[in-house]
N, C-alpha and C positions, 0 to 999 in steps of 0.2 A: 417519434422514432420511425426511421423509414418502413420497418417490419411492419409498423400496425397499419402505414398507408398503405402497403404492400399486401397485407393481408384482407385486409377488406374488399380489393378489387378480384380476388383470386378466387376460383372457388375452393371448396372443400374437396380434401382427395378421395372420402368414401362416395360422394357425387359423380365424381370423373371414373371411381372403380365399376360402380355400375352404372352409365350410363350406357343405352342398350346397343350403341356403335364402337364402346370402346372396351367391351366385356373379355373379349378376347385378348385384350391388350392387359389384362388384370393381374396374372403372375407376375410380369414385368412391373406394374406401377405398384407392388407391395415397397420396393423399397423407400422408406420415409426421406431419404433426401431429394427427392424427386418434389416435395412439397415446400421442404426449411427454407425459411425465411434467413437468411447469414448469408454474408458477404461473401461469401464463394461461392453459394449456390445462386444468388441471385447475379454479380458478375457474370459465372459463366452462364448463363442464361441468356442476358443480354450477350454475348458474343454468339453464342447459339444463334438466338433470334436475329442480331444484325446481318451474320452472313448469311445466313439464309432467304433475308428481305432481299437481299440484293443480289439473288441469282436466279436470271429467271427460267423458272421451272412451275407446270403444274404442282398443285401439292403442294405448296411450300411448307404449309402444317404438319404434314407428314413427313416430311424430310426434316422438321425441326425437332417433333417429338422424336422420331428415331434415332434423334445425335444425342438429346438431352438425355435418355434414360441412360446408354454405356458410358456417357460423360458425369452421370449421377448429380445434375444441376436441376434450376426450379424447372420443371415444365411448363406448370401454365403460364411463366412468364418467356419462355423462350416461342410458346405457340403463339403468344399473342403481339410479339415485335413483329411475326410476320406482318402483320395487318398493316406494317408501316406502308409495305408497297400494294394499295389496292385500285379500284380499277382507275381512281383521279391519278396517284399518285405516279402508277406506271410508266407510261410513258416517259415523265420527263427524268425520272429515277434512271429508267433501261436506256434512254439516249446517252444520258451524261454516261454510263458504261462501257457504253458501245465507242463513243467521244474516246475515254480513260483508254480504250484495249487499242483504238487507232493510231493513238499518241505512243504507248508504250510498243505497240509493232510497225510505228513506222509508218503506215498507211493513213492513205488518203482519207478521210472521210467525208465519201460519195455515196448517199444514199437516193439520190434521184429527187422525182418528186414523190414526198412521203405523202401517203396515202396512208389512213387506218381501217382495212381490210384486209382481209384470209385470202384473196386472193394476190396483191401487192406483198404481205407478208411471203406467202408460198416462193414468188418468183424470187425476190430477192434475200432469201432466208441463206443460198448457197453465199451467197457476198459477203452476209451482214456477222455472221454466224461465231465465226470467230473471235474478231474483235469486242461480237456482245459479251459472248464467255467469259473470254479470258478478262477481260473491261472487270464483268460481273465478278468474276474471282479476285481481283485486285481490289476492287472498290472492297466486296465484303469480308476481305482480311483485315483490309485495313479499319473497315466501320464496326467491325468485332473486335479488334484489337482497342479502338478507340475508348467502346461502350465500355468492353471488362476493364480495362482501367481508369474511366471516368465513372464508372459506380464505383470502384472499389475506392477512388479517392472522394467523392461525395460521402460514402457513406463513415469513413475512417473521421470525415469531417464533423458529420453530425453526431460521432459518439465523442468525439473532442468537444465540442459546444456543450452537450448532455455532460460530460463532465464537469466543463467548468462552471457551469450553472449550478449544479451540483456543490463544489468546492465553495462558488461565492453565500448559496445558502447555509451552507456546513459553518461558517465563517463569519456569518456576520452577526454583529452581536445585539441581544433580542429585550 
């Protein structure tokens, strides 16, 4: 059942309630769906964690937990899609964005010669700016739209399967 693979990789929430960086965040994480394993809390999790993979931002864990609690989905698994975009996967995750916001505004896409430096970034951060955004906003509605409805039909799937596995044992004669 996807819950028990799902549970195994997660921690435990009296874990996360006192963890000594996340103490303060304690009142908030009392509510128990913030933990449940069920098809709506773990879809919207992954829409959680997709859109937020794909926009880049410092923080992206912090911007992930602070949508999951008022949205009352899994946390740990919306914290932990961030990690889809980390320091290998960046780059060519934020280009293809930046590509998506060129296309969808019409512009050119002119970045010179790309360099990976803070100093290259800074000058052309006024250029690029927009189109990474808005790129990054399009991509991650649509890769959160994607996710919440490819769990929720993965999972619709394997409780179909568990049934009928189910029905054929129920059924056969012994």
């Amino acid at each position: 059942m996807p819950r028990k693979l799902l549970k195994r990789y997660t921690p435990d929430p009296q874990t996360i309630r006192q963890h000594k960086h996340l103490r303060w965040l304690a009142r908030f994480l009392e509510d128990p769906n913030l933990f449940h394993m069920n098809r709506r809390s773990v879809s919207g999790a992954f829409a959680v964690g997709l859109f937020w993979a794909s926009i880049p931002i410092p923080m992206q864990m912090l911007a992930a937990a602070l949508t999951a609690i008022p949205m009352r989905v899994n946390l740990p698994i919306a914290v932990a899609l961030v990690w889809l975009t980390n320091p290998v996967t960046m780059p060519p995750v934020f280009y293809f964005n930046y590509l998506v916001g060129t296309w969808i505004l019409g512009a050119p896409p002119d970045i010179g010669g790309f360099q990976m430096s803070v100093e290259w970034i800074s000058t052309k951060l006024d250029m690029i700016w927009l189109p990474l955004y808005f790129g990054s906003a399009v991509v991650g509605v649509i890769a959160g739209l994607l996710g919440y409805i490819g769990i929720r039909a993965w999972w619709r799937w394997h409780i179909v399967q568990h049934y009928r596995r189910r029905q054929r044992r129920r059924h056969q004669p012994s």
